[in-house]
N, C-alpha and C positions, 0 to 999 in steps of 0.2 A: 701773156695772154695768147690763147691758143685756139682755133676753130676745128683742128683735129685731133686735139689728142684724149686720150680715155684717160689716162692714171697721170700723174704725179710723181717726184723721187719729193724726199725730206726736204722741210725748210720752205716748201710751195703749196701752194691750195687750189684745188680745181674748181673753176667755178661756173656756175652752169646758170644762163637768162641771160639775161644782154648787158652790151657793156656800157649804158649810160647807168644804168641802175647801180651794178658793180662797182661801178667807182665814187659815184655819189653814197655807198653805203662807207665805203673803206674811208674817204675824206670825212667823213660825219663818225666813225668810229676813231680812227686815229689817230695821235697827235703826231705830226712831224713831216716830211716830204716824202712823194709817194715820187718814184725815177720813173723816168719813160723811157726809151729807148727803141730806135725804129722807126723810118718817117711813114709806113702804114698806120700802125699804131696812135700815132700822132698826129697825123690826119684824122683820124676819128673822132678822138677827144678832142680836137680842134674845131673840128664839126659841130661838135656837141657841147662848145663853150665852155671845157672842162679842164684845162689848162692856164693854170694862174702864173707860170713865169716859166718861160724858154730859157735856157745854158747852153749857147753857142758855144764848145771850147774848137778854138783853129790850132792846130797844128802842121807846120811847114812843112810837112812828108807827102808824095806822089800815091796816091793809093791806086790808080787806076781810075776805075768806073762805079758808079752804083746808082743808086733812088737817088735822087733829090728829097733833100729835106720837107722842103714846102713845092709839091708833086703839082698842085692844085694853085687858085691864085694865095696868095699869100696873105693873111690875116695882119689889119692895121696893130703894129706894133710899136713899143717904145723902151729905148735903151734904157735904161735904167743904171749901168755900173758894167763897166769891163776893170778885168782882174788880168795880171800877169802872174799865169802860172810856171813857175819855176822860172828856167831861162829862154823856154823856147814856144811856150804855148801863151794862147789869151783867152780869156772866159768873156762871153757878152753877156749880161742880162738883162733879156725883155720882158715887158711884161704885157698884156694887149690894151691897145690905145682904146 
């Protein structure tokens, strides 16, 4: 999802009106999980009531600095299942309370 860009490369689609529309049409056409990625992005849909399960994955590495996930206050949520991935990561999943 993009608010500047003109074209596209293969394998993506440009899509043009707003983004509650957008994704209410792809979840009503698609079968299967649509990935989010980017706590902008996910504030929005978050926003917009459009996020039916959070994937916390942690992993034990120092990255520095960046966004906060939940920028904004944080939407009443519920664990639902953490996973141990591999030997060194966890997956949380919530879904909203």
């Amino acid at each position: 999802v993009s608010s500047t860009l003109q074209s596209v490369g293969p394998n993506a689609t440009l899509v043009e009106g707003g983004l509650a529309e957008m994704i209410r049409d792809l979840k009503a056409r698609l079968a299967g999980e649509i990935a989010v990625s980017g706590p902008d992005l996910a504030r929005n849909l978050t926003d917009l009531g459009l996020i039916d399960e959070y994937r916390l994955y942690i992993h034990p590495v120092v990255l520095g600095h960046g966004k906060p996930f939940f920028a904004g206050p944080r939407p009443p949520l519920r664990l639902v299942a953490s996973d141990l991935i591999g030997e060194e990561a966890i997956r949380l999943t919530y879904v909203p309370a």
